[in-house]
C-alpha positions in Angstrom: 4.1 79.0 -90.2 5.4 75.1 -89.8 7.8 76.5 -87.1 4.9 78.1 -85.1 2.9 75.2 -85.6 5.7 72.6 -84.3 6.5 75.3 -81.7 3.0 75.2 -80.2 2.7 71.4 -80.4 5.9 70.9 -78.5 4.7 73.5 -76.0 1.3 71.8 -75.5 2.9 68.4 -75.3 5.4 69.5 -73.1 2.6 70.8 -70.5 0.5 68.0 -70.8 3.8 65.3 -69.8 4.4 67.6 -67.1 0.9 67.3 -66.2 0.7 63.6 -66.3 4.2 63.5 -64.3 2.7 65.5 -61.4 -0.7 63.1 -61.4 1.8 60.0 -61.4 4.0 61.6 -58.5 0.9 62.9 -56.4 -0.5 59.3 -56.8 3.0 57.3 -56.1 3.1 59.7 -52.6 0.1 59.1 -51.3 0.6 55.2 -52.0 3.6 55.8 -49.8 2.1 57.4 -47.2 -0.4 54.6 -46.7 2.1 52.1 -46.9 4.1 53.9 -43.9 1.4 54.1 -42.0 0.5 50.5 -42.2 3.9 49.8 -41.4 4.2 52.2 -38.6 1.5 50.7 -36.9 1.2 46.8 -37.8 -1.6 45.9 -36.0 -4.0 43.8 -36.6 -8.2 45.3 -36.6 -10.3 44.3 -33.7 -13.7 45.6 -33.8 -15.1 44.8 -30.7 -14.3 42.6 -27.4 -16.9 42.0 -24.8 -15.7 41.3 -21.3 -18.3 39.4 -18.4 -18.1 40.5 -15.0 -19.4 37.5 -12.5 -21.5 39.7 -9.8 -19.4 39.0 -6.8 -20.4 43.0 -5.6 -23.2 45.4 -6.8 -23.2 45.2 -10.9 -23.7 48.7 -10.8 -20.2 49.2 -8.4 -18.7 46.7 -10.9 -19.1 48.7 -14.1 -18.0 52.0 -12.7 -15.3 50.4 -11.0 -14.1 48.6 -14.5 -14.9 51.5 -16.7 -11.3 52.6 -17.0 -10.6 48.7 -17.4 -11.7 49.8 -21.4 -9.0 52.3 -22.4 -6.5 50.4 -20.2 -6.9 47.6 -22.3 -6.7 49.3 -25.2 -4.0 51.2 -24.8 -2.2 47.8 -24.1 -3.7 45.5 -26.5 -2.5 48.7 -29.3 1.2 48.3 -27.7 0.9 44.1 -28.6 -0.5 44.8 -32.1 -4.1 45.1 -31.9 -6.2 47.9 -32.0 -9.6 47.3 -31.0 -12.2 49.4 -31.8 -15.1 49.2 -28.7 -14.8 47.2 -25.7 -18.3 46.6 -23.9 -18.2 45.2 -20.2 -21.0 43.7 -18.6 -22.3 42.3 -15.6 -23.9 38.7 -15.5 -27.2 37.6 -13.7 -25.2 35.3 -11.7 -21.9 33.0 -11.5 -23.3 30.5 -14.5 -24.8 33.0 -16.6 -21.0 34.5 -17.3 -20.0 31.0 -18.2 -22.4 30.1 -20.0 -21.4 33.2 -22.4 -18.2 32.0 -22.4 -18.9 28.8 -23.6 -21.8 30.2 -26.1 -18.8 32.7 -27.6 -20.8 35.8 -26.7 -18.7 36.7 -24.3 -14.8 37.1 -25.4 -13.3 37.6 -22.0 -14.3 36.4 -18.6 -13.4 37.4 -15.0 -14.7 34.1 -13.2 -14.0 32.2 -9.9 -12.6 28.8 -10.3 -15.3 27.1 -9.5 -17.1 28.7 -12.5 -14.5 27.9 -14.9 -14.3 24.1 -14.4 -18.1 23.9 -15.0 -17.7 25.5 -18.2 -13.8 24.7 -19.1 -15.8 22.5 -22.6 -16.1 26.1 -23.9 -13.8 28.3 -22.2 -9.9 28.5 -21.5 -8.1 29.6 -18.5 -5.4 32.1 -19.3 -5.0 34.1 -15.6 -5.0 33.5 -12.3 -5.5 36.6 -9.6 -2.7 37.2 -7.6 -2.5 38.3 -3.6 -1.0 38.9 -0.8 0.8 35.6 0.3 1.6 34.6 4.2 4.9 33.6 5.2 3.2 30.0 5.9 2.1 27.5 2.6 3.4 24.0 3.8 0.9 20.9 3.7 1.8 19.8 7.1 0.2 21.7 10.3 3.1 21.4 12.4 5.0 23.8 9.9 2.8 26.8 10.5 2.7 25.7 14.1 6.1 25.9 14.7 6.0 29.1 12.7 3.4 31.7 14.4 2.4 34.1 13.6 1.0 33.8 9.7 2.2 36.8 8.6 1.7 38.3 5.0 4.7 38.8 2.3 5.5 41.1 -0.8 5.4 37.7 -2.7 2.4 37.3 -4.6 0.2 34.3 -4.8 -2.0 32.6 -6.9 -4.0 30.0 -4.3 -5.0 30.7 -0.6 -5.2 27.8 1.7 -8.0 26.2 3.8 -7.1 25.7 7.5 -8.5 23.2 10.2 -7.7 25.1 13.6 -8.3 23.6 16.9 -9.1 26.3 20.0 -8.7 26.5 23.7 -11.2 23.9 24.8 -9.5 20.4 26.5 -10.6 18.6 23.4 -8.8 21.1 20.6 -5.6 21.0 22.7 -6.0 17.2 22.9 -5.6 16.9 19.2 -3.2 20.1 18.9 -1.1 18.2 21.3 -1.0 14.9 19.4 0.0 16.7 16.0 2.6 18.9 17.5 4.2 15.6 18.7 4.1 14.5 15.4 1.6 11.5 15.6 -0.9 11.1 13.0 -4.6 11.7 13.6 -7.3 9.0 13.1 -10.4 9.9 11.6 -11.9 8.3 15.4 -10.0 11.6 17.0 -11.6 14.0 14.5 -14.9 12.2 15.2 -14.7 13.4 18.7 -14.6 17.0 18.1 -17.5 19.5 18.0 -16.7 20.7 14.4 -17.9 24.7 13.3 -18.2 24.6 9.5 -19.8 27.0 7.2 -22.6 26.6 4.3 -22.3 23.7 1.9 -20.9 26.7 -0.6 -18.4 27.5 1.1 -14.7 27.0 -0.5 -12.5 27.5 2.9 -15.5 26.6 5.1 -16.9 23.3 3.8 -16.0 21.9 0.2 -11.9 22.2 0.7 -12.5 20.3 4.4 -14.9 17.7 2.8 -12.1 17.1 0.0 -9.5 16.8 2.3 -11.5 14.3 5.3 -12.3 12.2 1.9 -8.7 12.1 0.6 -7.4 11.2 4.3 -10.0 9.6 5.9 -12.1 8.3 3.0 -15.1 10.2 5.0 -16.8 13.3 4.4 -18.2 16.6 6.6 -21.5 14.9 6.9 -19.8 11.6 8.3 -18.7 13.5 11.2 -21.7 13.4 14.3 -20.6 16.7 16.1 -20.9 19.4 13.3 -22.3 23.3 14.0 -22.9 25.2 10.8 -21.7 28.8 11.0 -23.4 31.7 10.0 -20.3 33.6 9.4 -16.8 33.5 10.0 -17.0 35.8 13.4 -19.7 33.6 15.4 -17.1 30.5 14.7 -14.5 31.9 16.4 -16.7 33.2 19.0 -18.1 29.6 19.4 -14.2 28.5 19.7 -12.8 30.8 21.6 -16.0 30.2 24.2 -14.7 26.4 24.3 -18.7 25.5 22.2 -16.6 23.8 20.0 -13.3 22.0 19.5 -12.3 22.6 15.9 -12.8 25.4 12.8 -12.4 25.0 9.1 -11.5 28.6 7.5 -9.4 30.4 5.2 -5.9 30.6 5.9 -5.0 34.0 7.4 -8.6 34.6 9.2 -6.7 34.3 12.8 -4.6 37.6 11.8 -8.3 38.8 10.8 -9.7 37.8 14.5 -6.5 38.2 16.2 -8.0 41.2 18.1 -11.4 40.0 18.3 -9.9 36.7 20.3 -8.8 39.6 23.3 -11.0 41.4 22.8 -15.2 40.7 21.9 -14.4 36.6 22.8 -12.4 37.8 26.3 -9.7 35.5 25.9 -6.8 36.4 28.5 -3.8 34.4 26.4 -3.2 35.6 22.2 -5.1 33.6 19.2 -1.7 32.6 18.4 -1.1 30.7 22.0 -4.4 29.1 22.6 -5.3 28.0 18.9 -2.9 25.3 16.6 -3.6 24.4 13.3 -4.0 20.4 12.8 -5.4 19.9 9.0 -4.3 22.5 6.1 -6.7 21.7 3.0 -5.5 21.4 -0.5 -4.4 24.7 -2.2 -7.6 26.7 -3.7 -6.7 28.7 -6.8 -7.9 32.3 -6.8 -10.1 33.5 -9.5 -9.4 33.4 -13.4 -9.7 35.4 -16.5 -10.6 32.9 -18.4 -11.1 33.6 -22.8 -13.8 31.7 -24.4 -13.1 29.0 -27.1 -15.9 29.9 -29.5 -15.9 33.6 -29.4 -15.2 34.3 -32.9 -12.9 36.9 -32.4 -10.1 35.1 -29.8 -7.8 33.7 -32.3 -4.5 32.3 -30.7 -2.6 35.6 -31.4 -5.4 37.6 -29.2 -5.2 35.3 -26.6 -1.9 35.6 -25.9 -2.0 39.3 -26.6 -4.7 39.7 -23.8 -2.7 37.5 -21.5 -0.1 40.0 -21.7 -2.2 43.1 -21.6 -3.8 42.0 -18.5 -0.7 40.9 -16.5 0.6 44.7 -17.6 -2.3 46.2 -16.1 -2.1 44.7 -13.0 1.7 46.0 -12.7 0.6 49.4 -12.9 -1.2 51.8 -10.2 -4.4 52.6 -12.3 -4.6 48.7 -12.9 -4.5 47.6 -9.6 -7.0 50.2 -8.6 -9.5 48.6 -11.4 -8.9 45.2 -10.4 -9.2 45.6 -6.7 -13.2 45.7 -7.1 -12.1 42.0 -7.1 -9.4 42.5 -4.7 -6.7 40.9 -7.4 -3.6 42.4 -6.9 -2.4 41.0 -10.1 -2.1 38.4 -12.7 -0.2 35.8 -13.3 0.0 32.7 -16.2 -2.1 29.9 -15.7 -3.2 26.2 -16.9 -6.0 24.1 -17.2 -4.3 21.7 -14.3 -4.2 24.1 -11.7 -7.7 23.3 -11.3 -7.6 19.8 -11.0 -8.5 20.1 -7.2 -11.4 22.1 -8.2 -12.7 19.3 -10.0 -12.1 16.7 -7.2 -13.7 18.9 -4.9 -17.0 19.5 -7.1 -17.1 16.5 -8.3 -17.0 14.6 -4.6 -19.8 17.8 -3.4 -22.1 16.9 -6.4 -21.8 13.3 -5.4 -22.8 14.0 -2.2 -25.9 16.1 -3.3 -27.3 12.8 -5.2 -26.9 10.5 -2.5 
């Protein structure tokens, strides 16, 4: 009877160690099966990131455009060690409002001009700038791109476009073409002369760059000149130059490859755009938009920052990136700093002087 008893007692100890070996196994597994999987990924938890969209085109063209923008970024931000959860893109009312988020820290991420970044670089930080197309011309002096016509585009990507004074076909323009060919220096009494065709006050290529760059040469400004015609567009200056109306254009850089058949053409010029026009002022470089991060969001800790840095300059090497971003007509991304801006400034700050005087 004492052997049966000890018998069953062994049995049923035996059954319940076994018992408690398989709980203590099951539970030591699934521990390490959680522990691989936080060490297979390694990323850090990012619940949301909200990205503002300055309304340069239709907001509602912008969000279906960018929608793919969201599992692209993703899908790279996962790759850098972050996975984030939701990302919500929206459009702002205008140029400030986007800006203003930025600065606020409502707004993580910001696609904004440069213009709209230096207004509101107390609260946000400039990690991008766009990248396109660049010509074959980028030199300071006029004489460089004279001597090398046509501008012509390159497979090298750029992160500023330049602002151009071109004089035309009338006896004036090829006065002054003339005299910087030769290498003599104009006076500010020779640029007086000239009928001027400039664009709206806004305008980057068309006023602001030209005002900076009569100021930084001349100490004088657009509305120190006495001969000035505002343009309503880009098309009715040339028109007005190639008629002999005026002497002298301010635009962007490659807009004579943009008119080049248009000058034959429409304005019925007999000789090329590239014989009868000279360049004889190139304005200060004018960096292309940002992406700029915003330094209250609460989210965009240093690590993020540089992880969507990196995220976005991977997008833009790839097909399906460049097809998002070209709603903005970037063709890419490349590193950028706060200085790059510093003509921005000038030029802002010398317009808002101008406004209060």
């Amino acid at each position: 009877m004492k052997k049966l008893l000890l018998l069953t007692l062994t049995c049923t100890l035996s059954v319940f160690l076994m018992a408690c070996g398989n709980e203590v196994t099951s539970t030591s597994s699934a521990d390490k099966t959680v522990e691989t999987s936080t060490e297979a990924s390694g990323n850090e938890s990012v619940e949301k990131l909200t990205i503002g969209f300055v309304p340069s085109r239709n907001p509602d063209e912008i969000i279906t455009a960018t929608e793919p923008l969201k599992g692209l970024l993703k899908d790279e931000l996962a790759k850098l060690g972050f996975d984030v959860g939701e990302i919500d893109i929206t459009v702002g009312t205008n140029f400030e409002a986007v800006g203003e988020a930025l600065s606020a820290g409502t707004t993580d991420i910001g696609l904004i001009p440069g213009g709209t970044y230096v207004l509101y670089d107390d609260g946000a930080e400039v990690i991008l700038t766009a990248t396109r197309a660049g010509l074959n011309n980028d030199s300071d002096h006029p004489i460089d791109w004279n001597k090398n016509k046509p501008t012509a585009p390159t497979t090298t990507q750029a992160t500023s476009y330049r602002a151009i004074l071109v004089a035309g076909p009338s006896e004036k323009g090829k006065a002054l073409a003339a005299k910087v060919n030769n290498g003599e220096k104009l006076t500010f009494e020779d640029l007086n002369d000239a009928t001027w065709n400039v664009m709206s006050s806004s305008s980057p290529a068309g006023y602001i760059y030209p005002t900076l760059w009569l100021h930084e040469n001349f100490d004088k400004t657009i509305p120190d000149l006495t001969k000035v015609v505002q343009a309503d567009s880009y098309g009715s200056a040339f028109a007005r130059l190639a008629a002999g109306q005026t002497d002298v254009l301010v635009t962007y850089a490659d807009a004579r490859r943009d008119y080049e058949e248009s000058w034959q053409g429409e304005f019925a010029r007999s000789a090329s755009i590239w014989e009868e026009t000279d360049l004889i002022g190139v304005m200060p470089a004018i960096y292309n938009d940002t992406i700029s991060v915003s330094k209250n969001s609460k989210v965009m800790t240093a690590e993020l920052k540089e992880a969507v840095q990196q995220a976005f300059i991977n997008i833009g090497n790839t097909e399906k990136g460049k097809e998002v971003i070209a709603i903005y007509s970037h063709e890419g991304y490349q590193a950028a700093k706060d200085s790059d801006y510093d003509n921005e400034r000038k030029a802002q700050k010398l317009v808002q002087n101008l406004g209060s005087n």
